[in-house]
Structures are given as structure tokens and as C-alpha cells.
C-alpha positions in Angstrom: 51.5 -4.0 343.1 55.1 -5.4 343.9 58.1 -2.7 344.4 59.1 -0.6 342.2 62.6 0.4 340.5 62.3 4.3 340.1 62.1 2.9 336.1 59.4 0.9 336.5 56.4 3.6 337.5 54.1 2.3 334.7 52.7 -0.7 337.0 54.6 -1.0 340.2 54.9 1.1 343.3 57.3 1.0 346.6 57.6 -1.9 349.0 55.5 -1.7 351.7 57.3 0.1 354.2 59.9 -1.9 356.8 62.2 0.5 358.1 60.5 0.7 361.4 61.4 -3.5 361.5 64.1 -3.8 358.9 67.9 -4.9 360.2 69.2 -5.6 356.4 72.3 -4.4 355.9 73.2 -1.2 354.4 77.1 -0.9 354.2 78.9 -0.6 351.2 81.2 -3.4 352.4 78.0 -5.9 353.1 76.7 -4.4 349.4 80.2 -5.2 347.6 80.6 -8.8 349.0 76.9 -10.2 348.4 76.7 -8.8 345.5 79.9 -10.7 343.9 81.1 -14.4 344.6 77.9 -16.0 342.4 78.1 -18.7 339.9 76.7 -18.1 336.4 73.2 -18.8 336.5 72.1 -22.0 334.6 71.1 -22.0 330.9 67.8 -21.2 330.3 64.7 -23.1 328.5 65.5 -24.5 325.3 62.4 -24.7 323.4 58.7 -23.3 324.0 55.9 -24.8 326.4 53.3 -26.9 324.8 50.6 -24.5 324.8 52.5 -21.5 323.1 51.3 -22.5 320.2 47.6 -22.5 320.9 48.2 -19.2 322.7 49.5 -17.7 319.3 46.0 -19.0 317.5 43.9 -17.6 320.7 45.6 -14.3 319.8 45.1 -14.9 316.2 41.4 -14.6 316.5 41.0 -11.9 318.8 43.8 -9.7 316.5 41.1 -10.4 314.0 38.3 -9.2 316.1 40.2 -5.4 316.7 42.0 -4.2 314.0 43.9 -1.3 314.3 43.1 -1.4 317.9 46.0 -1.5 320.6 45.1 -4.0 323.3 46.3 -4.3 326.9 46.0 -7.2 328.8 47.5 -7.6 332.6 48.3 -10.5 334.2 47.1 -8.1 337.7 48.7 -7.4 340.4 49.9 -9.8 343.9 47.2 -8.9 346.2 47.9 -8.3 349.6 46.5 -10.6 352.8 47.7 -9.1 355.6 50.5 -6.4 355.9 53.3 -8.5 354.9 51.7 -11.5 353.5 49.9 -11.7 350.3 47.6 -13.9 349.3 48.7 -16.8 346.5 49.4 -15.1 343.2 47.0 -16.2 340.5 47.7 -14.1 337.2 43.9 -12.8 335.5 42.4 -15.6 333.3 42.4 -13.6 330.1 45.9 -13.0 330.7 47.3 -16.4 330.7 44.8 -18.0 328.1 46.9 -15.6 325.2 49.9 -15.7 326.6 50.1 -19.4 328.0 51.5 -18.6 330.9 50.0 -20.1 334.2 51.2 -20.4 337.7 54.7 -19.4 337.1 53.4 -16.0 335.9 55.9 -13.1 337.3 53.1 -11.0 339.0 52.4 -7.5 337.1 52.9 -8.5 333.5 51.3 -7.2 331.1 50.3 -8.3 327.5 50.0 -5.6 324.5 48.6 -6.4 321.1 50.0 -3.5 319.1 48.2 -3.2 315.7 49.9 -3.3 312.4 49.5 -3.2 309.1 48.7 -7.1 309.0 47.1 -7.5 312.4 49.0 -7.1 315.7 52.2 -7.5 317.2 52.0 -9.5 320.7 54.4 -8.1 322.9 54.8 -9.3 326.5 56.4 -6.7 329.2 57.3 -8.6 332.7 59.7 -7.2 335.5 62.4 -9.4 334.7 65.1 -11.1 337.0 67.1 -8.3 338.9 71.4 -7.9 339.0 73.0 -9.4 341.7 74.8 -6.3 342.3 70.9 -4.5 343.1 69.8 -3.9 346.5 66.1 -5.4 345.4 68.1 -8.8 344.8 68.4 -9.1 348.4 66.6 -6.3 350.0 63.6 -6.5 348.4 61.2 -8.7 350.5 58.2 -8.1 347.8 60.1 -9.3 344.8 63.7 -10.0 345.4 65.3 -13.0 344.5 66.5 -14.2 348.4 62.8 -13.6 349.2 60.7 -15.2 346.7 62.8 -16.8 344.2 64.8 -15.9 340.7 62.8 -14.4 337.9 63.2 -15.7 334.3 65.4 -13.5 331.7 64.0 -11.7 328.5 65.0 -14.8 326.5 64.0 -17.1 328.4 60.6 -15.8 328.6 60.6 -15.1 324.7 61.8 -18.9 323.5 59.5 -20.2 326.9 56.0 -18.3 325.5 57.0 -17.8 321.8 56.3 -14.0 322.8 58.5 -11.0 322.3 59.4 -10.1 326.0 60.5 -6.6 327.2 61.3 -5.0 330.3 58.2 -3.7 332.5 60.5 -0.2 332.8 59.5 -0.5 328.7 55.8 -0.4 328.9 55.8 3.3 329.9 56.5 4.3 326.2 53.2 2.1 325.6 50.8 3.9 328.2 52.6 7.3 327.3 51.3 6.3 323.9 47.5 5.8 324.1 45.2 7.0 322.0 41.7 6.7 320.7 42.5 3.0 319.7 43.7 1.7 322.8 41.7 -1.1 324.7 42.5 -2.7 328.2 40.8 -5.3 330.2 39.5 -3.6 333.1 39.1 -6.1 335.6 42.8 -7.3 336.0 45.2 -4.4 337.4 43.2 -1.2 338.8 46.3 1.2 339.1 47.0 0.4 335.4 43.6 0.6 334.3 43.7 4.3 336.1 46.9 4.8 334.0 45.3 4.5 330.8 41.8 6.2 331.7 44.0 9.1 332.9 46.0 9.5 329.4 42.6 9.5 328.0 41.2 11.9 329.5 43.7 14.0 329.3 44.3 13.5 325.6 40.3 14.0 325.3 40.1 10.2 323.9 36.7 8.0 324.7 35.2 10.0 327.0 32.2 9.6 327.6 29.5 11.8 325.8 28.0 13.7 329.3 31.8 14.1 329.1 31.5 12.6 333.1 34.3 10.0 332.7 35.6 7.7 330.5 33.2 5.4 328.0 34.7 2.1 329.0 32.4 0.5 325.8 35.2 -0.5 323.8 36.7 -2.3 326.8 33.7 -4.0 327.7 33.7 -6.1 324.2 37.1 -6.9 324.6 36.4 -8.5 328.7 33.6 -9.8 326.5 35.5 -10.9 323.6 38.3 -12.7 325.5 35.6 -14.7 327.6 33.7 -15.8 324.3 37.2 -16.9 322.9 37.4 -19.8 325.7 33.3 -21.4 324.9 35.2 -23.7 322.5 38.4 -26.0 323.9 41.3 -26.6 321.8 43.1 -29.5 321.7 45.3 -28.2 324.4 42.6 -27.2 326.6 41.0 -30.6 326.1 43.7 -32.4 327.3 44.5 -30.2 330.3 40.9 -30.6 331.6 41.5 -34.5 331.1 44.3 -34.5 333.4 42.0 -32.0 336.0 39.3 -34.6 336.1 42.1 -37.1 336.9 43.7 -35.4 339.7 40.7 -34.8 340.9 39.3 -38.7 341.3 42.9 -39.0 343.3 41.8 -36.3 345.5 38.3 -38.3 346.0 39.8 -41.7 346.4 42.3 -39.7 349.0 39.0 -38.7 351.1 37.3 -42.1 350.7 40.4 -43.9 352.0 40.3 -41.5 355.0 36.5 -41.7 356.2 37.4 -43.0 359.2 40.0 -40.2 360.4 37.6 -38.1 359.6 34.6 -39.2 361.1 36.4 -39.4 364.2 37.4 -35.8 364.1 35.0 -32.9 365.6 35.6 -31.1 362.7 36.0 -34.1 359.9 34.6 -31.3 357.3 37.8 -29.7 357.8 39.8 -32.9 357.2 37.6 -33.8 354.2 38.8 -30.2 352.4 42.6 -30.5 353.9 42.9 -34.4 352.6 41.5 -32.8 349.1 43.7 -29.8 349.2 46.6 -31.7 349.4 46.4 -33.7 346.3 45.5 -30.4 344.5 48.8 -29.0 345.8 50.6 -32.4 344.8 49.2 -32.7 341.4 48.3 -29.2 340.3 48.4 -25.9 341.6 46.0 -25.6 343.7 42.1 -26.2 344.2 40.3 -24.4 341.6 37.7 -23.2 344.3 36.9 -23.4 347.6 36.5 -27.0 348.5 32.9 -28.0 349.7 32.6 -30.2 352.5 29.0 -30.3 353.6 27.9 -33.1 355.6 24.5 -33.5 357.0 22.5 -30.4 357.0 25.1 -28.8 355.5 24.9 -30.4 352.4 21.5 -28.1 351.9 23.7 -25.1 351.8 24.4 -24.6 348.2 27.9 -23.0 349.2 28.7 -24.4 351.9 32.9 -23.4 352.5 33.4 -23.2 356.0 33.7 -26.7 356.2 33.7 -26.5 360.4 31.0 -29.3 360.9 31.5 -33.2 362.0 31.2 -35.9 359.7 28.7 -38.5 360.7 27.8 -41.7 360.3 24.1 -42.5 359.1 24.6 -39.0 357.3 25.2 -38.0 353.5 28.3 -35.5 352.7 28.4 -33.6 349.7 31.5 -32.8 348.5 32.3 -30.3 346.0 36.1 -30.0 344.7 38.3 -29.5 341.7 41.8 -29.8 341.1 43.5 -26.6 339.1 46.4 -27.7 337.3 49.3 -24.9 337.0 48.2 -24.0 333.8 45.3 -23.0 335.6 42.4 -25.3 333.8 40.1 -26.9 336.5 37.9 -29.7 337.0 34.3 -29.1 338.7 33.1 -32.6 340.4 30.5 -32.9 343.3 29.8 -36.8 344.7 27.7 -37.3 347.5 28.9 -40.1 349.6 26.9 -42.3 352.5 28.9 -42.0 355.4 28.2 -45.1 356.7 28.9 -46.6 353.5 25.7 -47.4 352.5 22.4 -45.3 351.7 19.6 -45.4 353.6 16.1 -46.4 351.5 15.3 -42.4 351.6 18.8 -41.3 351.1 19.1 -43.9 347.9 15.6 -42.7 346.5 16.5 -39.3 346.4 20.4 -40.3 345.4 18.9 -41.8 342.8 16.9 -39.3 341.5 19.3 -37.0 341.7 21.3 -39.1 339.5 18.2 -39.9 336.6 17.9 -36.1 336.5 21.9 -35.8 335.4 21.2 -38.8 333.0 18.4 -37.3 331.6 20.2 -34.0 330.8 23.7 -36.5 329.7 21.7 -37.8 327.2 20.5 -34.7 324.9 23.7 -33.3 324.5 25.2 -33.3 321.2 25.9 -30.3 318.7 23.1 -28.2 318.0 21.2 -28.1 320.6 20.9 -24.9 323.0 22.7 -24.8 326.1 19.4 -24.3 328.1 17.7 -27.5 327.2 20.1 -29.1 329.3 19.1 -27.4 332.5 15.6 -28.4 330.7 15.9 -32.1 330.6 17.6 -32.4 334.3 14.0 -29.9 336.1 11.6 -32.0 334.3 12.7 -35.2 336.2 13.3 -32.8 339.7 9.6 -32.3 338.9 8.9 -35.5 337.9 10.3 -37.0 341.7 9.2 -34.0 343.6 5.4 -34.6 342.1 5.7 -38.2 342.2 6.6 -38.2 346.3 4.0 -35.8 346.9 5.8 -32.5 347.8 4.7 -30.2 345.2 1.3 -28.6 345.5 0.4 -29.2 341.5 1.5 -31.6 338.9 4.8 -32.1 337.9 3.4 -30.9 334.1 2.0 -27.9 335.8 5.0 -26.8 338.1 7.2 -27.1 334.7 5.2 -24.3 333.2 7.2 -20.8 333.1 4.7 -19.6 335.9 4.8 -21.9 338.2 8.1 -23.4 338.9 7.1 -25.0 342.4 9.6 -27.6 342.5 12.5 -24.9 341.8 12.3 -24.7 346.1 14.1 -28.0 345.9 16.8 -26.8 343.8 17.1 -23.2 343.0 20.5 -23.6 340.9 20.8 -23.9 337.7 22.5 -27.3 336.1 25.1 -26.0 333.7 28.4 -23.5 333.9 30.8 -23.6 330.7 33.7 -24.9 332.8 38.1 -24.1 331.7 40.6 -21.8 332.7 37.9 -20.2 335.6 35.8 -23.1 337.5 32.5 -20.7 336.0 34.1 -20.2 333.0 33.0 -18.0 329.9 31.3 -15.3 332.3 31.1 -12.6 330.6 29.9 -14.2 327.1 26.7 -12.3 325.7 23.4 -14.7 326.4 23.0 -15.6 323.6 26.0 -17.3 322.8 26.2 -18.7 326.4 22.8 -19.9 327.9 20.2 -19.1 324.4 23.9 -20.5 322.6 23.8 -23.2 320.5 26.5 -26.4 321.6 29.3 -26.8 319.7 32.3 -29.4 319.6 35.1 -28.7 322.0 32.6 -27.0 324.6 33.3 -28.1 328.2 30.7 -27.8 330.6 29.1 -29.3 334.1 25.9 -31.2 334.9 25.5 -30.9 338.1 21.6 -31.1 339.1 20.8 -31.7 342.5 17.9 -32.4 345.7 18.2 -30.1 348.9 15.5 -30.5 351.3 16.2 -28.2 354.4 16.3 -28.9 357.9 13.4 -26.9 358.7 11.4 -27.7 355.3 7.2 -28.3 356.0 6.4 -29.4 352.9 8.6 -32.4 352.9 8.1 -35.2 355.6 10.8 -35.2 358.5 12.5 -38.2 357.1 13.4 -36.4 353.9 14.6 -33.1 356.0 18.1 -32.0 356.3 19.2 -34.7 353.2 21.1 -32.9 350.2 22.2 -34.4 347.3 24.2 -33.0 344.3 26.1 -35.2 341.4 28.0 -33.0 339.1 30.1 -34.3 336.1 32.6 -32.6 333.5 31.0 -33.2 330.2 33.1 -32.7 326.6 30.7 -31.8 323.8 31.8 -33.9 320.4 31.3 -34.0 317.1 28.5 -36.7 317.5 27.2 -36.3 320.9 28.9 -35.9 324.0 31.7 -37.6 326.7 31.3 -37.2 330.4 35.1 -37.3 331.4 34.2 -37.7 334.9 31.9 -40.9 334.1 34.8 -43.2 335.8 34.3 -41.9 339.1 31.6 -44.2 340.7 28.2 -42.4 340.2 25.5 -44.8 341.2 24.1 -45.8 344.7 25.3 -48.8 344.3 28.8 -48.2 342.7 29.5 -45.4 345.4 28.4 -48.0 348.0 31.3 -50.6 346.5 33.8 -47.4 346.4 33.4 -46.7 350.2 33.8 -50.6 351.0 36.7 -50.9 348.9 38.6 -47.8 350.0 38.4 -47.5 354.0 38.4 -51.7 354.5 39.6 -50.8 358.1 36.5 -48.8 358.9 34.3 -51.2 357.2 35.7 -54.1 358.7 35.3 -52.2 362.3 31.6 -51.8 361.5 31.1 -55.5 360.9 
């Protein structure tokens, strides 16, 4: 974790070491003057974020889930790259979902539901900004404020979040304090997580009953419990994944307009995911995964992220990408786009297809029905083609049979993820409220079935080999049925053909 104040043991530890290379200052005459000579720092927020107040009913429920049980939620650790480089910070998902806070998260936090009488007490501990007159204010090349900017006060982060904030130096009375009730989600900060299995262990609480280790049961239904509490949207959440789908069609027109950069660059795949990345850093935070770029061949590799290939004409490229807004809800889309501009008669069939399947599945969802009849609907058109060109060895009835499953070969993925905060969202929610679950108004999920026939694939003719093909839309479950938010970004053969000739005229024009 970041440096540490000699207060602060409970989650932080020392800088890394730069003695060997360090040439800061160390007088007391240097120390007097920087640390004086500042102007007061400007007032802080006045009123709360937006989403405080959904955070307060996402707490709400899962007070109502442990009572009388302290909870502990990190935001986790910066996590470190390469020596002095970390990588970019991205607080835990659980984390920022109760507390609202996204990418302006000060890296180690930490959230405690303390029970009471009534429920729980939400408390949020966070290394908060340092004194000018500290060394770490200058010094400090992990957290200082000359090295990676000013940290918010207490109040600020308490009227900001609608939170009770403390000093991190504070949470050591908590984790000096656990007992038998105490609950943490694993996953998110390891050193604290050995914190708290230490204290019980040593105070003889939930072990387990070989008496081996600590029976991390209890903690388990929370990680599970704070993933179920995201399978339905609020009205905040709804909105934010809106604006993700939005800035994610500008990040698709972006690579449209540029096809003909690209396809004139050895490694246009690597100009496809750079002119995406960019309008994710523009509009959001960043991408919410790592951009696919597959073009050719490479579109038959399911997750395909080294992007290093050409781009070629008379080729399809499948592009996978979602913007991640800073409050860290993503979109999910995949097009596949003719990079000539127009299909070929074998790339439209199986475009096509592809695209029937993702209807099919579109069209059954509506409350009530389980989450796995939409993978259903989408596998029994796949079978349907697959049979129907001649490249299953049974009928498409038969190959949809539990037993047989023959044209799985041409797409071994399933068609759905719950989709949010986390691009596979919902992850560790039990089966049966997640694939056996039953849809429900304010879900969020993807359809995304696709066609991959590989380069080296026998049972397919040659002219179908090395063509992969995946259309994936955000879908909003509602009270009646169901909205594909995504639905304005062209879809068709036909409409994707218009988008190419309508966004890189230069190109197009050149071809003529």
C-alpha cells in the first residue's frame, strides 16, 4: 500500500525505498521555507454528489442483511507496475458501489459498517490531505501532495459522500476491536485482510473447526452479498450506463472516421484500440476492459488483446470496447465492421446470422423469464445456420439436445454477463439468482452471440475459414419487456455498410 505515517500502521506501510536515488532536501532551513508562504486552500464541496444518496439505500439493504455484524469494506490498495510506477488506481467495486466514490477514490480507504442498535453506522476512514508543514507533503513521492496531487479534507469527504469520514490513523481502534461479528471483503486489500484474520485468531474468533486457519464463511456471503446487491440498477445506475453506451458509439464513430489511417498502418489493430482509448480517457475514465481489436483471423480469438495485427481490406474486424465513466459503470459493445466497407456475400450471410441469433434472444426478454433462456433463444438459431449451411454432422434439433451440442465448436461462449460497475458484473452472485435467476426490472445485461470459424477449421469450407463475427448490445430489462440501449449504433449489414460510407468519405471516395 502507499506510505505510511508512523500513525497510520492499520493499512499503509513505508515508501518504497529512494535513498540510494533521492536528492530531496533535508535541511531545516529548506523544511521552514516550503513549508510556509501557501495561500489558504480553496473552500471545499458544498453539497453531496448525485449518487450519495443511492449509495446510502445500497447500504441500507446490506445493513439489513447483517445485523449486529461489523462490516469492512476496502477500497484496496495502489498496485505497483514496476518499482516506482504503479499501475492506474482503480478502488474495488464493492467499495465504491456503497460509498459512491469512483475514480477520485484516495487509494487505501476503507468503509466500516459498525452495527447498532437500529442497524449500522457507515463510517468511511481515508488518509486524508497532509500539513504543509509535513515532510510527506513534499517528500513523499507515493502520496504527497507535489507528487500526485492534494487529498480532500474530512469535511469535504463527509458533505461530498454523505459519509462520516475519519482519519485512516483512526481505523486502528476498529481492527484492534474485532470480534466474532466482524466481516471483511477479502478480495480488496490483502495486508488488511491479514490484519483482521490475525486479531482472530488470536482472540480464538472464526476459526475454523480443524482449527487450521480462519473459516472465511461469513466473509464469503458478504463478497457474495455485495455482488447480488448490484443484479438490479437503480435509477442512478441506469442513467450512468446510458451515458457509457453513449461514450462508447463516440469512441466507434472515432474508429470509423479513421479506417483509412489505420489500414495503412502495419499495426492498424493497435491504432483501432489507441483511437478508442482516447475517447474513453476524454469522456470517462478509462476503458472498462482491454479493448479488442481483432481483424481477420484474429477476430476468431475470443480474447483477442494484443491488438499487434494489420487491418485489411476485404477483411472483417471485430471490435470489442467499452467506455468506463469515472464513477466506474461501463458499457460492453462489440460491432464487426467490413473493412472494405462492404461485406462480402459469405461475410454478410454469416453477419447476418450472427445478428438473427441476437434478435432472437432480444426478443424474449421481459420480466420473468430466466436468465438462461436467453443464451437459449440466441444457440437455437447458431444451430439453426450452422445446420442449415451444412457444417454440423446432425440436425440442428439434434445438436440442440443437452448431449450433443455440435454447433457449440462455432461458438463456445456463452451470450449473456450481468453488465455495471465491473464489465462481468454480479460475479460472485449464487446460480441461481444469476444464470437459473429469474429477470427482473432494472437488470442490465449483454447479448452478445457470435460465429467464429477458425483459420484452420475442416468442417467448414475454406471460404468460411478465418471469418469471426460477434454483435454484442447493452440490454435494460423493464417493467414490460426490455430496451437495447445500444440499438442506435448501426447493427445490420446494411446499416453498418452506410456507417463506413458515411464516416471515412475520404477512403471511400479513394476506392471509387
Amino acid at each position: 500500500m502507499v506510505g505510511m505515517a508512523e500513525t497510520d500502521k492499520a493499512t499503509t506501510e513505508a515508501p518504497r525505498a529512494t535513498e540510494n536515488r533521492s536528492t530531496t532536501p533535508g535541511s531545516e532551513k529548506f523544511r521552514g521555507f516550503i513549508s510556509s508562504g501557501w495561500a489558504e486552500r480553496p473552500a471545499g464541496v458544498g453539497e453531496s454528489r448525485e449518487q450519495a444518496v443511492f449509495a446510502a439505500a445500497r447500504r441500507a439493504r446490506i445493513s439489513s442483511l447483517f445485523p449486529g455484524q461489523r462490516l469492512i469494506v476496502p477500497a484496496g490498495p495502489a498496485k505497483q507496475r514496476s518499482n516506482d510506477t504503479d499501475y492506474p488506481y482503480r478502488a474495488h467495486s464493492a467499495f465504491a458501489h456503497l460509498t459512491g466514490w469512483g475514480s477520485d477514490t484516495v487509494p487505501g480507504s476503507v468503509l466500516v459498517l459498525e452495527p447498532t442498535a437500529d442497524g449500522h453506522e457507515a463510517v468511511l476512514y481515508f488518509r486524508e490531505a497532509a500539513g504543509r508543514d509535513s515532510d510527506e507533503f513534499y517528500a513523499n513521492p507515493e502520496v504527497g501532495e507535489f507528487w500526485t496531487g492534494p487529498r480532500p479534507s474530512r469535511d469535504d469527504v463527509a458533505v461530498d459522500l454523505a459519509l462520516e469520514a475519519r482519519g485512516l490513523a483512526e481505523l486502528d481502534a476498529v481492527l484492534d476491536a474485532i470480534d466474532d461479528s466482524t466481516l471483511v471483503v477479502r478480495e480488496a486489500d490483502a495486508r488488511l485482510t491479514d490484519r483482521v484474520d490475525s486479531a482472530r485468531l488470536v482472540g480464538g474468533f472464526r476459526t475454523a473447526a480443524e482449527g487450521a486457519g480462519v473459516d472465511t464463511a461469513g466473509d464469503d456471503e458478504l463478497a457474495r452479498d455485495v455482488s447480488e446487491l448490484r443484479l438490479v440498477k437503480d435509477e442512478y445506475e441506469v442513467d450512468e450506463m446510458r451515458r457509457a453506451v453513449a461514450a462508447t458509439a463516440q469512441g466507434f464513430d472515432d474508429v470509423v472516421r479513421d479506417l483509412p489511417e489505420i489500414i495503412e498502418h502495419p499495426r492498424g489493430e493497435r491504432l483501432v484500440e489507441g483511437t478508442f482509448n482516447r475517447r474513453a480517457r476524454a469522456e470517462g475514465n478509462t476503458v472498462g476492459y482491454d479493448t479488442i481489436a481483432a481483424s481477420g483471423p484474429h477476430a476468431c480469438i475470443l480474447h483477442w488483446t494484443r491488438n499487434d495485427g494489420p487491418v485489411l481490406p476485404g477483411d472483417l474486424i471485430l471490435i470489442d470496447a467499452g467506455v468506463e465513466l469515472d464513477s466506474y459503470y461501463t458499457a460492453d459493445i462489440t460491432r464487426t465492421l467490413p473493412v472494405s466497407g462492404t461485406f462480402s456475400p459469405v461475410q454478410r450471410m454469416v453477419y447476418e446470422a450472427v445478428r438473427e441469433a441476437a434478435d432472437a434472444a432480444f426478443a424474449i426478454v421481459k420480466p420473468g423469464i430466466r436468465f438462461r433462456e436467453v443464451h437459449a433463444a440466441a444457440m437455437a438459431v447458431i444451430a439453426e445456420k450452422t445446420a442449415e449451411w451444412g457444417f454440423l454432422p446432425v440436425s440442428a434439433e439434434e445438436s440442440l439436445k443437452p448431449d450433443a451440442g455440435y454447433h457449440r465448436r462455432y461458438m463456445v461462449h456463452g451470450t449473456s454477463h450481468h453488465l455495471g460497475i465491473d464489465v462481468h458484473d454480479c460475479a460472485q452472485a449464487r446460480r441461481d439468482l444469476y444464470l437459473d435467476g429469474e429477470l427482473q426490472a432494472g437488470m442490465v445485461f449483454t447479448i452478445e452471440p457470435g460465429l467464429y470459424f477458425q483459420p484452420d477449421d475442416l468442417t467448414v469450407p475454406e471460404e468460411f475459414r478465418g471469418i469471426g463475427v460477434r454483435i454484442e448490445d447493452d440490454i435494460l430489462v423493464t417493467d414490460d419487456g426490455a430496451e437495447n440501449l445500444s440499438a442506435f449504433i448501426p447493427r445490420t449489414a446494411d446499416e453498418v455498410e452506410e456507417w463506413i460510407a458515411g464516416r471515412a468519405p475520404e477512403w471511400g471516395d479513394e476506392e471509387e
